[in-house]
KOLNU-453912 format. One record per residue: x, y, z of N, C-alpha, C in turn; residue number from 1; residue in one letter. Coordinates in nm, 3 decimals, padded with zeros to 5 digits. Layout:
N
     n.X     n.Y     n.Z    ca.X    ca.Y    ca.Z     c.X     c.Y     c.Z pos code
       X       Y       Z       X       Y       Z       X       Y       Z NUM    a
...
END
This chain:
230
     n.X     n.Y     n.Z    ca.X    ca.Y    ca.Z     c.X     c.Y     c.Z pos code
 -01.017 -00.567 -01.199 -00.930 -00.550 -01.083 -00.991 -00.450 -00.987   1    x
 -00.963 -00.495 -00.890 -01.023 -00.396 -00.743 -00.943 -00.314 -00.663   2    x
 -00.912 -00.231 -00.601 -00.803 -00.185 -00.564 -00.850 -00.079 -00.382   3    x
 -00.725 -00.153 -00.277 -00.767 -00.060 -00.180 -00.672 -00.013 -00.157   4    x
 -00.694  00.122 -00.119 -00.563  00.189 -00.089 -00.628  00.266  00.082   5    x
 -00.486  00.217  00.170 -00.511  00.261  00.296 -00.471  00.398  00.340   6    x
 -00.534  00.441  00.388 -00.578  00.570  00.389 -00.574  00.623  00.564   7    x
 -00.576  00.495  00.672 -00.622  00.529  00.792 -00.498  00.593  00.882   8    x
 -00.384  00.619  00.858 -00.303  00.622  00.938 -00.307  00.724  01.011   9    x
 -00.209  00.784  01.102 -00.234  00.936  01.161 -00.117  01.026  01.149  10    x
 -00.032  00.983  01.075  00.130  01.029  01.025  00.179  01.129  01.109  11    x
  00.190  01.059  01.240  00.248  01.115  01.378  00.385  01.151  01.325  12    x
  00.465  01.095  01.261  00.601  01.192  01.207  00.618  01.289  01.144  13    x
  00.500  01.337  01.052  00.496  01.440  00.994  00.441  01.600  01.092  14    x
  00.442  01.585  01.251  00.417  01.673  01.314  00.266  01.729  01.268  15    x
  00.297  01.864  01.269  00.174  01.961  01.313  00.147  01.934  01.171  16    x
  00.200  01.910  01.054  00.062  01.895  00.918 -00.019  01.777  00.905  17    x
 -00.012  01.677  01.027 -00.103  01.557  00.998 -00.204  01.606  01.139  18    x
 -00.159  01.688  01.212 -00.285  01.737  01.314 -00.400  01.719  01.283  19    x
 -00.436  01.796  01.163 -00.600  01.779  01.149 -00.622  01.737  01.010  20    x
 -00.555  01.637  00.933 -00.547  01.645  00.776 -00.463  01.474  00.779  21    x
 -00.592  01.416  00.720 -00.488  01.279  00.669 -00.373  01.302  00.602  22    x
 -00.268  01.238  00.635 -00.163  01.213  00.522 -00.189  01.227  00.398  23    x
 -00.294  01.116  00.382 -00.264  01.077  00.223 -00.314  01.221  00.136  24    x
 -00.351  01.306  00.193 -00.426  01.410  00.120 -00.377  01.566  00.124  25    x
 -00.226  01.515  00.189 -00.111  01.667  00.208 -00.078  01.690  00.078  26    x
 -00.084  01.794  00.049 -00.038  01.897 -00.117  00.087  01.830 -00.113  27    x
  00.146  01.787 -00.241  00.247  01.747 -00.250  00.264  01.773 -00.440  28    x
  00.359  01.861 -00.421  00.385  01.904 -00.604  00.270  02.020 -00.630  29    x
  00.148  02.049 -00.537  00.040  02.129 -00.593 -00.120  02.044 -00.594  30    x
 -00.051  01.907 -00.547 -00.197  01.817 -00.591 -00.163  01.704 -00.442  31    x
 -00.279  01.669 -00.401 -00.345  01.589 -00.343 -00.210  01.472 -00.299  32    x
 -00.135  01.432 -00.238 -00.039  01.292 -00.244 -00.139  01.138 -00.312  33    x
 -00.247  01.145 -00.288 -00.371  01.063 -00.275 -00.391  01.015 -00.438  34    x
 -00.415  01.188 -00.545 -00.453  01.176 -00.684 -00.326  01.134 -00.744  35    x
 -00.242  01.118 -00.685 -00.158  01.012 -00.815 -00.156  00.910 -00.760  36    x
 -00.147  00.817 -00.680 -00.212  00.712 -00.630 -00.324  00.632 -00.736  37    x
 -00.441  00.714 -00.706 -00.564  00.730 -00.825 -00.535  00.718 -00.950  38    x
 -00.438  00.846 -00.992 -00.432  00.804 -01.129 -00.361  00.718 -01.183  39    x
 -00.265  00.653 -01.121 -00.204  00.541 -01.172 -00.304  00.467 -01.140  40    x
 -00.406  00.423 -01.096 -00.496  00.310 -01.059 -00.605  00.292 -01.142  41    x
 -00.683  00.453 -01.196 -00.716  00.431 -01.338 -00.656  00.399 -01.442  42    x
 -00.522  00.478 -01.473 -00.453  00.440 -01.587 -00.447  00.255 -01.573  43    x
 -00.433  00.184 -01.494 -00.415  00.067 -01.481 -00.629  00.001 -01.539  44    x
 -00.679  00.043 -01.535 -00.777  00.018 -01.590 -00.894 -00.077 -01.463  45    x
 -00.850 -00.055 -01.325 -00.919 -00.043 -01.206 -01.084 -00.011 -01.222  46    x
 -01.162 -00.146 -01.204 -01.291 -00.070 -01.221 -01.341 -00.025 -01.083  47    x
 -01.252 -00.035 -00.923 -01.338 -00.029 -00.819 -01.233  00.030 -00.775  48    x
 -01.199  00.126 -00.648 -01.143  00.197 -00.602 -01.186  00.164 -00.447  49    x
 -01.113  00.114 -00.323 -01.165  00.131 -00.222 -01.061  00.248 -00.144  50    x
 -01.141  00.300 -00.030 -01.013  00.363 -00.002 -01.060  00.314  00.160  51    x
 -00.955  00.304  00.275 -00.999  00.245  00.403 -00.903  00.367  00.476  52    x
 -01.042  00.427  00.511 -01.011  00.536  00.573 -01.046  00.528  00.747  53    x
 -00.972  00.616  00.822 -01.062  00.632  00.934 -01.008  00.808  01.011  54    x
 -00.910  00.808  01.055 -00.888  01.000  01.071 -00.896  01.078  00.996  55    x
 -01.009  01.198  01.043 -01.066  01.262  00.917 -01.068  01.201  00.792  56    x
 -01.152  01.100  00.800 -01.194  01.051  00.667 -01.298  01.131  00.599  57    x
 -01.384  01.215  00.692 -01.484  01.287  00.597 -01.391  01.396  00.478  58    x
 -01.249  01.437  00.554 -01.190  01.532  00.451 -01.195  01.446  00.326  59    x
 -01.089  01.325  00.348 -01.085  01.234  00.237 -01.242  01.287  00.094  60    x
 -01.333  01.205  00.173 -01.427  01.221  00.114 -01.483  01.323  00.040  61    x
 -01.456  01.413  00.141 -01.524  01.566  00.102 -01.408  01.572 -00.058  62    x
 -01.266  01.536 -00.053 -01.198  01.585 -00.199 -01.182  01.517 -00.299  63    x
 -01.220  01.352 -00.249 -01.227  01.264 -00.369 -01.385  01.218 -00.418  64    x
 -01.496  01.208 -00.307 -01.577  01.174 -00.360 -01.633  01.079 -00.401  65    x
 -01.719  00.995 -00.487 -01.787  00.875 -00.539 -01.680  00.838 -00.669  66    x
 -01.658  00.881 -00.727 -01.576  00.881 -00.850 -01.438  00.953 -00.874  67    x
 -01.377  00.836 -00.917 -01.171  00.939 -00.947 -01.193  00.925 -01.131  68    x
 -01.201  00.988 -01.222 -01.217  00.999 -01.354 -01.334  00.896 -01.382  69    x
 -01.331  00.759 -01.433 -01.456  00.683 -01.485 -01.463  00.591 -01.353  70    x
 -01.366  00.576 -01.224 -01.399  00.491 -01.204 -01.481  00.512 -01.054  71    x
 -01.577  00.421 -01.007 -01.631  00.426 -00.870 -01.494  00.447 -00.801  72    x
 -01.535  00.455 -00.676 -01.492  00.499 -00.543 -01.580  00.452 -00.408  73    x
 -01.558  00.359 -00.327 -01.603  00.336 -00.228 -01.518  00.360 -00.136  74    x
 -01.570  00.352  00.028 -01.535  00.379  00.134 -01.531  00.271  00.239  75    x
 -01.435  00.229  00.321 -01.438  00.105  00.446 -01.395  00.207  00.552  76    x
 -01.491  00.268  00.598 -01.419  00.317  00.719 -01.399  00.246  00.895  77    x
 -01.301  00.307  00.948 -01.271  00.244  01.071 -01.334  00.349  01.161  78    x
 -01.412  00.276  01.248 -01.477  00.378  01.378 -01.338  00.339  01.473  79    x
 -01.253  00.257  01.490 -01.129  00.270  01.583 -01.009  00.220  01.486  80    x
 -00.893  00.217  01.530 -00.790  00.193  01.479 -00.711  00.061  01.443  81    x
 -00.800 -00.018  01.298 -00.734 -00.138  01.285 -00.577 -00.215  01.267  82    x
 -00.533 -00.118  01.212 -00.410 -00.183  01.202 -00.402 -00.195  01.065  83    x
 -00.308 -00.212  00.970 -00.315 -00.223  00.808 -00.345 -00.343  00.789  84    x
 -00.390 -00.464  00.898 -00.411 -00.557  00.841 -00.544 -00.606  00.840  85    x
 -00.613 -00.527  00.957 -00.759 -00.543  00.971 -00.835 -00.425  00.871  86    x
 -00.742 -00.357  00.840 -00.804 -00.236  00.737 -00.856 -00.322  00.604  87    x
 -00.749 -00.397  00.593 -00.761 -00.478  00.434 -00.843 -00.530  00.452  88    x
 -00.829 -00.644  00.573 -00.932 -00.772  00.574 -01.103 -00.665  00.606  89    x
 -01.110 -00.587  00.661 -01.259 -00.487  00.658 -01.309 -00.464  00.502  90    x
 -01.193 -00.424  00.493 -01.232 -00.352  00.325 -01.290 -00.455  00.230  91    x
 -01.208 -00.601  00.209 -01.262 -00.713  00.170 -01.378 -00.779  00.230  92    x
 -01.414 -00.779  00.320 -01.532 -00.803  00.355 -01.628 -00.741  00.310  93    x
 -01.595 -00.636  00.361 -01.726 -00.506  00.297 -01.761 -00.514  00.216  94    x
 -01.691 -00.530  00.127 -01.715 -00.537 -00.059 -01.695 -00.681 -00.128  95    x
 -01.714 -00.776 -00.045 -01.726 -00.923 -00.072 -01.613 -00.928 -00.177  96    x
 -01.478 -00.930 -00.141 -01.409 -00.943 -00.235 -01.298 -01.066 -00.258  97    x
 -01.289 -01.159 -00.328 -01.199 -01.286 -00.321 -00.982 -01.214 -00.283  98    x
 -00.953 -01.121 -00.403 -00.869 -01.083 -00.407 -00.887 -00.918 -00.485  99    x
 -00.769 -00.867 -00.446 -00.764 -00.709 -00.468 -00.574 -00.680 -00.493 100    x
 -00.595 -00.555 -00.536 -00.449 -00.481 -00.519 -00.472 -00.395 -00.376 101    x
 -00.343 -00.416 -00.316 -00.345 -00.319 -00.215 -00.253 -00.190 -00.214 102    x
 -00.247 -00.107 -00.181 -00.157  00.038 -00.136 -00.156  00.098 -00.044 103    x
 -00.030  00.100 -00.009 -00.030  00.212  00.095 -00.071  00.360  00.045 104    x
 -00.105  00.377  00.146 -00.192  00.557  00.092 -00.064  00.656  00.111 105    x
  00.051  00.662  00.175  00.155  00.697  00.181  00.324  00.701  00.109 106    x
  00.273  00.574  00.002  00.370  00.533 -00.087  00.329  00.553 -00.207 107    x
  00.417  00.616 -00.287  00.434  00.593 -00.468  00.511  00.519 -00.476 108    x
  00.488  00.406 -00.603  00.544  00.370 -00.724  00.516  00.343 -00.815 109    x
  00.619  00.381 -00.905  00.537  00.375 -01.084  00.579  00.227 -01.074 110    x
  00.494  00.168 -01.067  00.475  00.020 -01.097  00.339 -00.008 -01.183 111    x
  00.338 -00.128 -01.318  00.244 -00.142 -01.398  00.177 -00.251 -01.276 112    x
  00.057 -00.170 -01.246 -00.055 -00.263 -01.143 -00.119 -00.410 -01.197 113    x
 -00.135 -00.418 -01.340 -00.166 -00.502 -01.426 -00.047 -00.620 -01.424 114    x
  00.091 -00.611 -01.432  00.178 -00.685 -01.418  00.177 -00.767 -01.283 115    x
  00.166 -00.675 -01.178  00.153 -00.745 -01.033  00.055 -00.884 -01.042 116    x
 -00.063 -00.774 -01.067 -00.217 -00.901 -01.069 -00.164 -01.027 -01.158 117    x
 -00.136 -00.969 -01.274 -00.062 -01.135 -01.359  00.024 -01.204 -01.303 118    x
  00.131 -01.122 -01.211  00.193 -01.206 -01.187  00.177 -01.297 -01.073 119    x
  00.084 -01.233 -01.003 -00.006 -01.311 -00.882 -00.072 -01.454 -00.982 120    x
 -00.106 -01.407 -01.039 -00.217 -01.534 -01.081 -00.130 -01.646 -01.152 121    x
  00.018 -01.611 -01.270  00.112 -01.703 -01.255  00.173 -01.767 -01.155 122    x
  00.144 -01.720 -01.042  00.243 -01.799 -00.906  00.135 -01.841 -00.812 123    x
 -00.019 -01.842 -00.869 -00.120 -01.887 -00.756 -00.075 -01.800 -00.662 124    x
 -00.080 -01.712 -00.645 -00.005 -01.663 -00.493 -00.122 -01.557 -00.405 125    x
 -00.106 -01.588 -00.297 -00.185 -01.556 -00.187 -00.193 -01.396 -00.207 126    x
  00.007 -01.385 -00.170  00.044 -01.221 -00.186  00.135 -01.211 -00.262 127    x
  00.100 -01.122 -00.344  00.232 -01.069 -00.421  00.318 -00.913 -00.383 128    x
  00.426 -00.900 -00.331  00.472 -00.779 -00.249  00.583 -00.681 -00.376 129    x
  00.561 -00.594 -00.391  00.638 -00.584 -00.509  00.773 -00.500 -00.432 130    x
  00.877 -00.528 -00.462  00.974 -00.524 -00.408  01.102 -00.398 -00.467 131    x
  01.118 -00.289 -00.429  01.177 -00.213 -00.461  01.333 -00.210 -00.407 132    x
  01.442 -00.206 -00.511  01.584 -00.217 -00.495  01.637 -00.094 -00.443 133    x
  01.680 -00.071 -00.288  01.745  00.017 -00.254  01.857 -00.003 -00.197 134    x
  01.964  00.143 -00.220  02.124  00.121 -00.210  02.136  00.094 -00.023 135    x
  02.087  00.128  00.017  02.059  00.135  00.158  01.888  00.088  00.216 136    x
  01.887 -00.008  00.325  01.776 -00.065  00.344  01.715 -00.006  00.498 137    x
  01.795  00.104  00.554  01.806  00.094  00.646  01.677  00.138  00.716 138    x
  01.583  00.235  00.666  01.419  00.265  00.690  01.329  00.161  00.691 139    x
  01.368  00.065  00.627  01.299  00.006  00.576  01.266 -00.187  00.598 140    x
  01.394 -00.224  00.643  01.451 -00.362  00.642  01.398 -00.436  00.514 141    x
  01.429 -00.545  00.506  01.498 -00.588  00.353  01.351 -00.729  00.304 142    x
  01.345 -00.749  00.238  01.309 -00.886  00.214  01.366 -00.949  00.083 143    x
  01.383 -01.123  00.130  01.435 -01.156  00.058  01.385 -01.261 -00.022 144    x
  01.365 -01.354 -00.147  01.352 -01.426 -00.217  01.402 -01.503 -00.283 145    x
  01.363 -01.608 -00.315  01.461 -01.719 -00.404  01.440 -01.694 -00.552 146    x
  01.449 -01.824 -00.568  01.517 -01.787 -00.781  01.377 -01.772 -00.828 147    x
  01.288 -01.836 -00.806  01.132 -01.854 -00.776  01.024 -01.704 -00.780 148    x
  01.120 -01.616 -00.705  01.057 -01.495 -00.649  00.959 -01.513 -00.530 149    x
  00.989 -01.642 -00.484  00.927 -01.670 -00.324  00.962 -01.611 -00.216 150    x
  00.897 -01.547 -00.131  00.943 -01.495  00.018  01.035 -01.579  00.086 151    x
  01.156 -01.535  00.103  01.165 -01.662  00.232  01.244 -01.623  00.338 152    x
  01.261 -01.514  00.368  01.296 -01.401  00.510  01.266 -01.247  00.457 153    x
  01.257 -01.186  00.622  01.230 -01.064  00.628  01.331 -01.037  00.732 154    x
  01.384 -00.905  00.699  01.550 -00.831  00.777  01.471 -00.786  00.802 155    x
  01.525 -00.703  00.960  01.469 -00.626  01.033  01.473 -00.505  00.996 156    x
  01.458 -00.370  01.027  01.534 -00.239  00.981  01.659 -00.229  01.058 157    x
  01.735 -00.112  00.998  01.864 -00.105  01.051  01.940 -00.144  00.967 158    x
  01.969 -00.229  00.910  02.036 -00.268  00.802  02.109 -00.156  00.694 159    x
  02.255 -00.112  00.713  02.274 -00.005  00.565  02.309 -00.086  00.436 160    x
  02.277 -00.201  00.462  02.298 -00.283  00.298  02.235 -00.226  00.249 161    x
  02.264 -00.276  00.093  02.173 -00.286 -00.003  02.080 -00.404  00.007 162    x
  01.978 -00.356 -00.070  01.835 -00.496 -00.095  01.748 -00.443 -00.102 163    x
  01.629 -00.523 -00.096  01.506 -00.524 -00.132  01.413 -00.509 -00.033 164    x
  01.324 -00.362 -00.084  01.249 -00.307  00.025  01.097 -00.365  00.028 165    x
  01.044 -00.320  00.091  00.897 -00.360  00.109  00.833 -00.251  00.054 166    x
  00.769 -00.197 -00.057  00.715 -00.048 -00.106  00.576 -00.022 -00.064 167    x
  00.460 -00.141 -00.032  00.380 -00.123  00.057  00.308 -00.119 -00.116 168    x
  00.280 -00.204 -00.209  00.208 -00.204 -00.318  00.189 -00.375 -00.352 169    x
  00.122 -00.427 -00.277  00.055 -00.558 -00.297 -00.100 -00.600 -00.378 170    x
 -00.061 -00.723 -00.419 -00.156 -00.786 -00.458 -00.223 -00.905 -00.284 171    x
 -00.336 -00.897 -00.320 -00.372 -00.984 -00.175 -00.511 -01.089 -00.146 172    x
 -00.507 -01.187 -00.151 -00.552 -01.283 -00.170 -00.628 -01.293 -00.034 173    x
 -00.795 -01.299 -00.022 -00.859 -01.326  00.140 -00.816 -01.431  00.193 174    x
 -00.797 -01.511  00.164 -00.694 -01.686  00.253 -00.603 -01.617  00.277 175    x
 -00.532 -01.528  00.299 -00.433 -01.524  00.395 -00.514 -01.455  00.502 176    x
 -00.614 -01.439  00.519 -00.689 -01.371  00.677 -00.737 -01.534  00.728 177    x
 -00.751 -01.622  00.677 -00.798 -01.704  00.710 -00.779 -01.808  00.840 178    x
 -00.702 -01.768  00.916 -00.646 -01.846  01.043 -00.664 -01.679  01.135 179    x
 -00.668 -01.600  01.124 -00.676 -01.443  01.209 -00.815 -01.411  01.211 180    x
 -00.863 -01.467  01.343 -00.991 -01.418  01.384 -01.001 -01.222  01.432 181    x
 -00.877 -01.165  01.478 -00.905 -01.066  01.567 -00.923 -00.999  01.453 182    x
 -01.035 -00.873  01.467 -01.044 -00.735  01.431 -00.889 -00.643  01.371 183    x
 -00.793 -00.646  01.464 -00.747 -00.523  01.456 -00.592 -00.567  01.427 184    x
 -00.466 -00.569  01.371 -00.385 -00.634  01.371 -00.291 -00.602  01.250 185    x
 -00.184 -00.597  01.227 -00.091 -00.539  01.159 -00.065 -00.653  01.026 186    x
 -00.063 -00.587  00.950 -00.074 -00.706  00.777  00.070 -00.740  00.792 187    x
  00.202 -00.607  00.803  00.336 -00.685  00.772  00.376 -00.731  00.899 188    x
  00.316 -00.716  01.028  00.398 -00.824  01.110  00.304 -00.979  01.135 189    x
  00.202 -00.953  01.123  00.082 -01.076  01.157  00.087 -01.163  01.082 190    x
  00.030 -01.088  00.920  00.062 -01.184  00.789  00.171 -01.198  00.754 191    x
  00.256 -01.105  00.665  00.378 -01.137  00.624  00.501 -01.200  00.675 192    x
  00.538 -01.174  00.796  00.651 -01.183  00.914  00.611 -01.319  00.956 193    x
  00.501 -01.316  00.999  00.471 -01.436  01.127  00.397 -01.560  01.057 194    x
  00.341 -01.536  00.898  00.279 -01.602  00.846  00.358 -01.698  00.656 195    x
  00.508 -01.641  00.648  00.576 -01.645  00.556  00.620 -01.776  00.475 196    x
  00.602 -01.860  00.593  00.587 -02.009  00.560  00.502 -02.074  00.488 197    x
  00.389 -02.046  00.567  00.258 -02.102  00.596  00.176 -02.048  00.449 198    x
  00.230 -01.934  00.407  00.123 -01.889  00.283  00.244 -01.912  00.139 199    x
  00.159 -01.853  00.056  00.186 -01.818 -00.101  00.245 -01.705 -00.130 200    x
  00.367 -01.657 -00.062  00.432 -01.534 -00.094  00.499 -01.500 -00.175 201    x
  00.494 -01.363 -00.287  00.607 -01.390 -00.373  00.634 -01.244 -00.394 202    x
  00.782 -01.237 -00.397  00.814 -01.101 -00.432  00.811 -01.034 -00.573 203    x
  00.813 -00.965 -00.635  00.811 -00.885 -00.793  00.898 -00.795 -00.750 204    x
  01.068 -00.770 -00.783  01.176 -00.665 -00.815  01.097 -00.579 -00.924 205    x
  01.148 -00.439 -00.879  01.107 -00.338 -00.959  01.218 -00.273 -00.924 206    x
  01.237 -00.153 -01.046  01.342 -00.010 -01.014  01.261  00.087 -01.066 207    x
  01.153  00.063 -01.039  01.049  00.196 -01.059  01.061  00.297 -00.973 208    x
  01.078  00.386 -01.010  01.069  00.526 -00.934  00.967  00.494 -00.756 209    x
  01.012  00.523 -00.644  00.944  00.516 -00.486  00.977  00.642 -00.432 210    x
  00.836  00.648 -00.398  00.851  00.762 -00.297  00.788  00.795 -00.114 211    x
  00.817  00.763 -00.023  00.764  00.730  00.085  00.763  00.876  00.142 212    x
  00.642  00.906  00.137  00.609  01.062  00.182  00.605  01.108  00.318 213    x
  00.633  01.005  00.440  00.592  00.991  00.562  00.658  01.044  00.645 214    x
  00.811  01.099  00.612  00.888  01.185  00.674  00.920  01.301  00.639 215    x
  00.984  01.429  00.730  00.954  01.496  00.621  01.026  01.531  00.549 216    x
  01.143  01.517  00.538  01.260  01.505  00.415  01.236  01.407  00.311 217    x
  01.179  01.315  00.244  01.041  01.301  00.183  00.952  01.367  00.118 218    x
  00.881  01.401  00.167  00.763  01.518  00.141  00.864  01.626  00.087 219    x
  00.954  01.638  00.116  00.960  01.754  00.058  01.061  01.736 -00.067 220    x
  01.100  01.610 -00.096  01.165  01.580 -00.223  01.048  01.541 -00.322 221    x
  00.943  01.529 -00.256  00.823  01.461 -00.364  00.775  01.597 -00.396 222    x
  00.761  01.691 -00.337  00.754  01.832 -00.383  00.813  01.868 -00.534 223    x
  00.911  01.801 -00.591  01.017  01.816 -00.682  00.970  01.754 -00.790 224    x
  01.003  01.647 -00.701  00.989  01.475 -00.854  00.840  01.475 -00.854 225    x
  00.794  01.423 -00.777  00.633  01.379 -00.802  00.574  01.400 -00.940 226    x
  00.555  01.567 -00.943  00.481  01.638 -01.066  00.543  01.597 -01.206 227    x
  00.649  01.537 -01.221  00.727  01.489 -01.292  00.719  01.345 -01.346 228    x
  00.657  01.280 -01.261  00.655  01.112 -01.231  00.490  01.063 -01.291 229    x
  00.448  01.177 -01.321  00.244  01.122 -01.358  00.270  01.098 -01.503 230    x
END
């Protein structure tokens, strides 16, 4: 298994601590937001690590390096700002890759990474989105599935129902870039949203522990739990 975790964002909500410091690499509990990411990705038995970086990516680099415990570590960096969907499709290119796990560099969940990939490969599926149950959807908007665990709408945000979130921890198959010539372009509105029909989508429910570090009431509950959650 291969694994990229995106890394490029500029976490304009988190104010003056994403100024000069990627997200994914803000102290959170005492350690890195980034190294548990990692270590659930070794523990999952990951022999390749990509990370698709582009603002201050040399920090990135400078703290993780060629290697996270046994496993490599490579780099896709962006000289401009792709979008999470041209990040992936770069990263797969780069590293000639058929299919991968993806992550947001901003999200935890204790999810078994090994289960996803299987369950991708039981459903042939393009993407597999693993889907986290929250009492309120409203950050987030909802997606929904049949008995199947097939995609077959996406709620907007706003929503204070309950349902099923998007946690930003996919499995991802290169045929779904396959009709998207442009460079630069957003994975959940281009692919997922606009492409939901047309592909192999399938959701995986989880009640695994999530943590979306990107605001800062957030960050500062992962301060708590996190160190708790490895």
């Amino acid at each position: 298994m291969k694994a990229i975790v995106l890394c490029g964002g500029f976490g304009t909500r988190l104010g003056s601590l994403t100024r000069d410091m990627p997200k994914p690499i803000l102290s959170v509990g005492g350690r890195p937001f980034l190294s548990y990411l990692l270590d659930r990705l070794v523990d999952a038995q990951v022999d390749q690590i990509i990370l698709a970086a582009g603002f201050q990516w040399q920090k990135i680099r400078a703290l993780i390096g060629d290697r996270w415990g046994d496993v490599i570590v490579t780099y896709s960096i962006e000289e401009a700002s792709l979008g999470t969907g041209g990040a992936i499709k770069r990263a797969m290119m780069q590293e000639n890759l058929n299919e991968a796990l993806v992550l947001n560099g901003d999200t935890f969940l204790k999810i078994d990474a090994k289960m996803v990939w299987d369950f991708a490969k039981k459903k042939n599926a393009e993407i597999v989105m693993a889907l986290k149950y929250m009492d309120t959807a409203r950050r987030f908007g909802r997606v929904h599935i049949d008995q199947a665990g097939r995609v077959i709408k996406f709620e907007e945000k706003g929503s204070t129902s309950e349902g099923l979130i998007n946690s930003g921890f996919y499995y991802v198959h290169k045929s779904c870039f396959t009709q998207i010539e442009k460079q630069a372009f957003s994975f959940e509105d281009e692919v997922l949203a606009t492409n939901s029909k047309n592909l192999s989508i399938y959701g995986i429910e989880t009640n695994a522990y999530f943590l979306d570090m990107g605001i800062p009431e957030d960050l500062s509950r992962g301060h708590l739990e996190l160190p708790n959650e490895i």
